[in-house]
C-alpha positions in Angstrom: 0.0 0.0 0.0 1.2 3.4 -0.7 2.2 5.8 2.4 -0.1 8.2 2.9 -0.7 9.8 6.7 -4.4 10.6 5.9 -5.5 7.1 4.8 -6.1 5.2 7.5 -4.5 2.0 6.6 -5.4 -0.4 9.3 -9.7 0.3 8.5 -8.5 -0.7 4.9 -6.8 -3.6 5.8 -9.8 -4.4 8.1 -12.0 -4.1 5.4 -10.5 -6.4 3.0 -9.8 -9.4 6.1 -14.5 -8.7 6.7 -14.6 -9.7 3.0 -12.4 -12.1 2.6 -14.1 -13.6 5.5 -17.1 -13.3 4.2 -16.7 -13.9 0.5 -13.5 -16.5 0.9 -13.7 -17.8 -2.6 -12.7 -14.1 -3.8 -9.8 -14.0 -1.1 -7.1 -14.8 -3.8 -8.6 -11.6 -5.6 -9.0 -9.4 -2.8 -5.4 -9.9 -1.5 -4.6 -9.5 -5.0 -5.3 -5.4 -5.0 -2.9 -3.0 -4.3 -4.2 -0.4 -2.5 -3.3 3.1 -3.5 -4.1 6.3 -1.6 -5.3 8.6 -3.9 -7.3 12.5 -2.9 -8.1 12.8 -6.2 -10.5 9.6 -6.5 -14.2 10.3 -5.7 -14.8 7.6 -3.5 -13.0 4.3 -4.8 -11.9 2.7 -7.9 -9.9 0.5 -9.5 -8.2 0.1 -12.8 -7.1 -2.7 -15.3 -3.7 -3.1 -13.9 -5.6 -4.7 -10.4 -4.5 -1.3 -8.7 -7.5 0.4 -5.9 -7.6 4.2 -5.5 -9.4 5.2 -2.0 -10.1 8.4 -0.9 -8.9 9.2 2.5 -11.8 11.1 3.6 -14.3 8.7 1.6 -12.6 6.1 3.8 -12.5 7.8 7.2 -16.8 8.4 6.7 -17.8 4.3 6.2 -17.9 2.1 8.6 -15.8 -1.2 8.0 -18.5 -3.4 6.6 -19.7 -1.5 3.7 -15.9 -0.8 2.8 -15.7 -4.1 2.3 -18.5 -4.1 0.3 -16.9 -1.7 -2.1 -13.6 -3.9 -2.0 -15.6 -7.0 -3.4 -17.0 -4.6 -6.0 -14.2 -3.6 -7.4 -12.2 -7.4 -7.7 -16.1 -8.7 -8.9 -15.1 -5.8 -12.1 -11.2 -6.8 -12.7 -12.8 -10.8 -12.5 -15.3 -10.2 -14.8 -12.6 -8.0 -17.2 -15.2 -5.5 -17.5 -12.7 -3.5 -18.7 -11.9 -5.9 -21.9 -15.6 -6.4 -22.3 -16.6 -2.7 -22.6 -13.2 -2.2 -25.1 -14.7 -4.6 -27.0 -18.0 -3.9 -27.0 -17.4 0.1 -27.8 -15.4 -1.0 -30.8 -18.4 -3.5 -32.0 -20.5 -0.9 -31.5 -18.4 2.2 -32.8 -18.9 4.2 -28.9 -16.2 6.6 -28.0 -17.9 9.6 -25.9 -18.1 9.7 -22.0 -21.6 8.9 -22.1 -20.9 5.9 -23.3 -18.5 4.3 -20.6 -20.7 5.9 -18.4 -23.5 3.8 -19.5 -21.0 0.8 -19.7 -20.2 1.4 -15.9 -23.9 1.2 -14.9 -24.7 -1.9 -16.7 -21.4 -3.4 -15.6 -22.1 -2.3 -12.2 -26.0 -3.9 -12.8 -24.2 -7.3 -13.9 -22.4 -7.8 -10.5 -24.5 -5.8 -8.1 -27.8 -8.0 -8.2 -25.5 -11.0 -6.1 -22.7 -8.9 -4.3 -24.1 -7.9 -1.2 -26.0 -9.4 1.9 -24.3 -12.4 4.1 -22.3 -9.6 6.2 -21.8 -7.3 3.0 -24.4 -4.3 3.4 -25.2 -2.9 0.4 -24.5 1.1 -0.1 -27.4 3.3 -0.5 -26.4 4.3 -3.6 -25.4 1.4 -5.2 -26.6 0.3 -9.2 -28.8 -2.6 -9.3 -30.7 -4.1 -12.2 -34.2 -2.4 -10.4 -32.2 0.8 -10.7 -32.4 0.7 -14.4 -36.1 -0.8 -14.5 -34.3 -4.2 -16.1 -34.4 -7.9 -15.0 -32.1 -9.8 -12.4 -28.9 -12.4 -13.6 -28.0 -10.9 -17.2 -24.7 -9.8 -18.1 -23.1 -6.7 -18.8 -23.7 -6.6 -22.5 -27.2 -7.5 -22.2 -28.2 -5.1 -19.8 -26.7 -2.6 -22.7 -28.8 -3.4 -25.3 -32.1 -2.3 -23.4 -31.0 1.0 -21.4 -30.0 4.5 -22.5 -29.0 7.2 -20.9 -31.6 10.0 -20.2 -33.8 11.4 -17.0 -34.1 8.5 -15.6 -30.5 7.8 -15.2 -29.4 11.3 -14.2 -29.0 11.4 -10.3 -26.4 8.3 -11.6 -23.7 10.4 -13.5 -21.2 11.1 -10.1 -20.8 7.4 -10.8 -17.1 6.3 -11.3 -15.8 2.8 -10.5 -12.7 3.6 -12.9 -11.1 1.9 -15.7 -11.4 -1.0 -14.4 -14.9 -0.9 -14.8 -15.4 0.4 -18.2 -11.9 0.5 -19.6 -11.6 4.4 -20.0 -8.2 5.5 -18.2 -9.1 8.4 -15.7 -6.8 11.7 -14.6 -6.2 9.9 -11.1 -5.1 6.5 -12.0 -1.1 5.5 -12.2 0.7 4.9 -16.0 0.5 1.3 -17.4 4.4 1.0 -15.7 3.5 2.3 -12.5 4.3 0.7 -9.4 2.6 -2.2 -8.4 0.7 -3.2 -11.8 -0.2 -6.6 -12.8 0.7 -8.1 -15.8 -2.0 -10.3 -18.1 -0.4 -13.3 -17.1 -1.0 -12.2 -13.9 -4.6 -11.2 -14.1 -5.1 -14.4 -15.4 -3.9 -16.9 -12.8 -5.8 -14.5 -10.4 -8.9 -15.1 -12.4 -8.2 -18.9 -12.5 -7.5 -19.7 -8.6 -10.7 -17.8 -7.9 -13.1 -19.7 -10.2 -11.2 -23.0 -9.3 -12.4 -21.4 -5.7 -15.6 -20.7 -6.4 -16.1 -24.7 -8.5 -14.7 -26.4 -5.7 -17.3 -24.8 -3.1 -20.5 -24.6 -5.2 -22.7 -24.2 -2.4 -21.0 -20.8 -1.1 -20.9 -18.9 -4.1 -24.2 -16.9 -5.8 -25.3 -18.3 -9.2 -23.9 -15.4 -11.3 -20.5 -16.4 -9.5 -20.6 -20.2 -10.7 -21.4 -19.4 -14.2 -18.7 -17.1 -14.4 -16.4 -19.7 -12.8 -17.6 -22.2 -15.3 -16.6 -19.6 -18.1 -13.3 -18.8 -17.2 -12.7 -22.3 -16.3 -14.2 -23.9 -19.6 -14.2 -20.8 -22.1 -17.1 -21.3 -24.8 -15.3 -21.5 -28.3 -17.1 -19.6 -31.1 -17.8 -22.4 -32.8 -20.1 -21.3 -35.4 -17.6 -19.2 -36.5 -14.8 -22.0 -36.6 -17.0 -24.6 -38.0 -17.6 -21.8 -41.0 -14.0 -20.7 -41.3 -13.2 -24.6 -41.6 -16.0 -25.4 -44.5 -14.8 -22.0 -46.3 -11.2 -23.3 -45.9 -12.1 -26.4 -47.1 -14.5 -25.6 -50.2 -11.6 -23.0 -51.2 -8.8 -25.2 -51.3 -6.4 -25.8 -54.0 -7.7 -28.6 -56.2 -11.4 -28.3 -55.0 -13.8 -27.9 -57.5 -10.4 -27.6 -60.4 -11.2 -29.6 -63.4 -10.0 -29.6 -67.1 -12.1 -28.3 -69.7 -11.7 -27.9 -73.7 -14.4 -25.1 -73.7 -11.9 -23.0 -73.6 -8.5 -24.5 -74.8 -5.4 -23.4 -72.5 -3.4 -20.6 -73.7 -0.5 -22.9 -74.5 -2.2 -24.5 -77.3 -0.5 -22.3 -79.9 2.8 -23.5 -78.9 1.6 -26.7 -80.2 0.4 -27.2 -83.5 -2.5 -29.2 -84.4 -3.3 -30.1 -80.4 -6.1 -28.5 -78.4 -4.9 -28.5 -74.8 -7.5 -28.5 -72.0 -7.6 -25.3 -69.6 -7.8 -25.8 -65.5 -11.1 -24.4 -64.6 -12.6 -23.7 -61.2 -15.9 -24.7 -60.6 -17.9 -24.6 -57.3 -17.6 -27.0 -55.4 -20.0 -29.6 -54.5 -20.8 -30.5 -50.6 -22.4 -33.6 -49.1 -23.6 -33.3 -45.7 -23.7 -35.9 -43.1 -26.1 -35.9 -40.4 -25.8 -37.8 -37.2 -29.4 -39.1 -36.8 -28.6 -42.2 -33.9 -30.1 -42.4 -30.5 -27.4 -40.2 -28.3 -28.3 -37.3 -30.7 -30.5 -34.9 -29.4 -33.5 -33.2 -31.1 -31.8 -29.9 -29.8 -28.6 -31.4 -32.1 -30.6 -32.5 -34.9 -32.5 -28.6 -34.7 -28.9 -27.0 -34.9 -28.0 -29.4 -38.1 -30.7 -27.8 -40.0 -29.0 -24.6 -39.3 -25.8 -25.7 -40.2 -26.9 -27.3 -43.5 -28.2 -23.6 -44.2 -25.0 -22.0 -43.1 -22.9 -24.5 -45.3 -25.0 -23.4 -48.3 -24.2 -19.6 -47.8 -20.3 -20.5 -47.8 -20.5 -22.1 -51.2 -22.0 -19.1 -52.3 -25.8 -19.9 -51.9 -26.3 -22.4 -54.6 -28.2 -24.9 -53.2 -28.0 -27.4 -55.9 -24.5 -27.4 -54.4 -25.5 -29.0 -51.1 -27.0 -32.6 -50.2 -27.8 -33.9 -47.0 -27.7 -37.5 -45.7 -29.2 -38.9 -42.9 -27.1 -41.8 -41.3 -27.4 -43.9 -38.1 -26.3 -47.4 -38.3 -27.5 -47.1 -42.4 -27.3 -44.5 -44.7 -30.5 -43.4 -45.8 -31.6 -41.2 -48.7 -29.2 -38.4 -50.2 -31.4 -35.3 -50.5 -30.5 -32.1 -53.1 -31.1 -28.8 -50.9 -34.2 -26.9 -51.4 -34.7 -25.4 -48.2 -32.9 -26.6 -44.6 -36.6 -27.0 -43.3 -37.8 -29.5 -46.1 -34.9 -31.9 -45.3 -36.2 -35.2 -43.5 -33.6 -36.9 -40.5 -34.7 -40.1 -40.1 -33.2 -42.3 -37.6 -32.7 -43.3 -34.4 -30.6 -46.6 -33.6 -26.9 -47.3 -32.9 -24.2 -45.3 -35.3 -22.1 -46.0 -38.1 -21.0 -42.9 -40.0 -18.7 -45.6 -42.2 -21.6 -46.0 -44.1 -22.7 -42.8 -44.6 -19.1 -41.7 -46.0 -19.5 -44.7 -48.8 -22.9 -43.4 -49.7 -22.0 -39.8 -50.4 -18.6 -40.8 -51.9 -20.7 -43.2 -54.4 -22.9 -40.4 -55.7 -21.9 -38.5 -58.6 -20.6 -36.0 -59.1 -18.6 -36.9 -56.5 -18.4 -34.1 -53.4 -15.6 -32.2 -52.9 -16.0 -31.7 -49.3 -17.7 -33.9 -46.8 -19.0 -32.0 -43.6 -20.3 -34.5 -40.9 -22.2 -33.2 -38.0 -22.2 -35.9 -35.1 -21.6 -36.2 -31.3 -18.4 -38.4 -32.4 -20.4 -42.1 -30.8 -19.2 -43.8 -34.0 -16.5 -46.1 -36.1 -14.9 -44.5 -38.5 -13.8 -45.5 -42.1 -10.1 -46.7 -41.9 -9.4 -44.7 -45.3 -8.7 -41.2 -46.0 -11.6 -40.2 -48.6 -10.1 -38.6 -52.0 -12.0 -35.1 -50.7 -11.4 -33.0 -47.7 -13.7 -33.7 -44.4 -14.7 -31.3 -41.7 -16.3 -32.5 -38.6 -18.8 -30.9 -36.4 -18.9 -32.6 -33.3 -22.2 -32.3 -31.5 -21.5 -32.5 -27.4 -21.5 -36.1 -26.2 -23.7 -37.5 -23.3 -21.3 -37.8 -20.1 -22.1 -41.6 -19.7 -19.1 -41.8 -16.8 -20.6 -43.7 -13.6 -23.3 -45.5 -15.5 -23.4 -49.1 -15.0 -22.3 -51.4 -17.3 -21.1 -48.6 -19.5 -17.5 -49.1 -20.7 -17.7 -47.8 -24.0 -15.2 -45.6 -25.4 -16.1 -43.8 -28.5 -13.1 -43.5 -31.3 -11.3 -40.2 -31.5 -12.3 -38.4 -34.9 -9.6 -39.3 -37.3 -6.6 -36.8 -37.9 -7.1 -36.4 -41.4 -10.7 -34.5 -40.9 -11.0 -31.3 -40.0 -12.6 -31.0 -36.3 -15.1 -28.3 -34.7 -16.7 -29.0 -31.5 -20.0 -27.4 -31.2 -20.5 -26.7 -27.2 -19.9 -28.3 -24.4 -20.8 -31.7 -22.7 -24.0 -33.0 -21.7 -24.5 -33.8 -18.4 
């Protein structure tokens, strides 16, 4: 802690032992603040670098219990990166004025407020809740976002300042990036991961909010819709997909042959032949997102539909449907899997596909061969079947010549 004769450390210090106490899975986090005496802060704040300003005379006028309340505040901000989240959301959204990281303070403040306080943390009388802003309970920062705006009713809120750490926008009082006592990203990080390992491994102390964010930062959800599309657009654009020799228009090394006609290399679009897991540990919430996959596929070869088939497979292939429209396509099924089969029923059509996409929860053999096109595999999550008796089944790993997406997490 910086010296300063008009803080009065030892309340500070009392305040953070209360909420550690109190809160003990955010402990790590609390201890993890450097406190910085600072006359220039309204009443406290912290920035990105894990660094809390207090005001001396803000300090001397609460009691002990409700500074720790502001304590847990400001580590529930630098946990939830609230100030990465509104960075990234002001770019999204193109927000640069004042107003705007106000607004992102008071929905940030929304997000954590509804679960901070009670249990020996008294809650301030002029603290942010959801009710403040006439929204819902248990949404998150960004959502809270979308359905407020700054005007009369949020007036009497604009002496609100929780710092950088809050809404990522540096303020006049806060130290330089190199100051003394910043913490690194790495840093931040391992914070952030010994409090949710906290917060897992005593699920019955922490709020809800708390254990989803644990689950989060523990188990980060991949954008897989974008990675599943990046890998069919990879795959439909290779080199070689969709190339074929053509004499309707000869190559332009013809004339240095007489009397021969060479063939030109042309590119044509390529064709796609979906595979849809339709056996009995597939879910109809799977089978709902394959239909808008198959859509999603058909806009990364460019829309044409005639481009795109879809076949249903469990244990037997069944029949290979031309696209019209994602809703129109039947998934029958049901029994045990064997995706082997569907692969030699969409390699035996013709044309032949250039790219196979398969969308399954990965419960299958697979075929022994590399096909003679390029594969991408969206895995759907598998049912967690560990503890059940009599159940020693171990599913095959997806084979390394496929390209693999997992699409959520597992099933419980």
């Amino acid at each position: 802690m910086t010296a300063s004769a008009a803080l009065e450390a030892d309340k500070v210090y009392a305040a953070r032992l209360h909420a550690a106490r109190v809160r003990p899975y955010l402990a790590t986090a609390l201890y993890a603040l450097n406190i910085v005496a600072s006359s220039r802060v309204p009443t406290m704040g912290v920035d990105r670098y894990w660094r809390c300003y207090v005001s001396p005379v803000f300090v001397a006028q609460r009691p002990v219990e409700e500074l720790a309340s502001m304590l847990v505040h400001g580590v529930s901000h630098l946990l939830r990166d609230h100030h990465g989240r509104s960075d990234r959301y002001a770019r999204a959204h193109d927000l640069t004025g004042r107003g705007d990281r106000l607004r992102m303070n008071l929905a940030a403040d929304a997000e954590i407020n509804d679960d901070a306080f009670g249990d020996g943390l008294p809650a301030p009388d002029d603290a942010v809740l959801p009710s403040t802003l006439g929204l819902p309970p248990g949404q998150l920062m960004e959502d809270y976002l979308r359905q407020f705006r700054l005007g009369p009713g949020t007036d009497g809120l604009t002496w609100l300042d929780c710092g950088s750490g809050a809404d990522g926008l540096c303020r006049e009082w806060e130290l330089d990036p190199d100051g003394a006592n910043a913490l690194s990203d790495q840093q931040c990080d391992a914070v952030r991961f010994r409090v949710a390992h906290s917060i897992v491994g005593r699920p019955g102390q922490a709020p809800r909010g708390w254990q989803r964010w644990a689950a989060e930062a523990l188990h980060p959800t991949q954008p897989w819709r974008a990675l599943l599309g990046a890998a069919i657009r990879s795959a439909t654009s290779s080199s070689g997909t969709g190339e074929n020799y053509t004499y309707r228009r000869p190559a332009r090394r013809s004339a240095s042959v007489p009397g021969a006609v060479l063939p030109s290399l042309r590119r044509n679009p390529p064709r796609v032949s979906v595979i849809v897991d339709t056996s009995g540990s597939v879910s109809d919430g799977d089978l709902g997102s394959a239909l808008l996959e198959v859509a999603a596929i058909t806009r990364a070869v460019g829309g044409r539909r005639d481009l795109v088939t879809v076949l249903s497979c469990d244990a037997a292939a069944r029949v290979v449907h031309p696209l019209c429209r994602a809703e129109d396509i039947p998934l029958f099924g049901g029994g045990g899997t064997d995706l082997r089969t569907g692969f030699a029923r969409a390699l035996h059509n013709w044309p032949r596909p250039d790219v196979i996409v398969v969308l399954t929860d990965g419960q299958t053999p697979w075929p022994s061969y590399r096909p003679g096109c390029r594969t991408v595999v969206g895995l759907f999550p598998r049912m967690d079947t560990r503890g059940w008796p009599g159940d020693d089944y171990v599913p095959d790993l997806p084979p390394d010549w496929a390209r693999v997406v997992e699409i959520g997490t597992p099933r419980s």
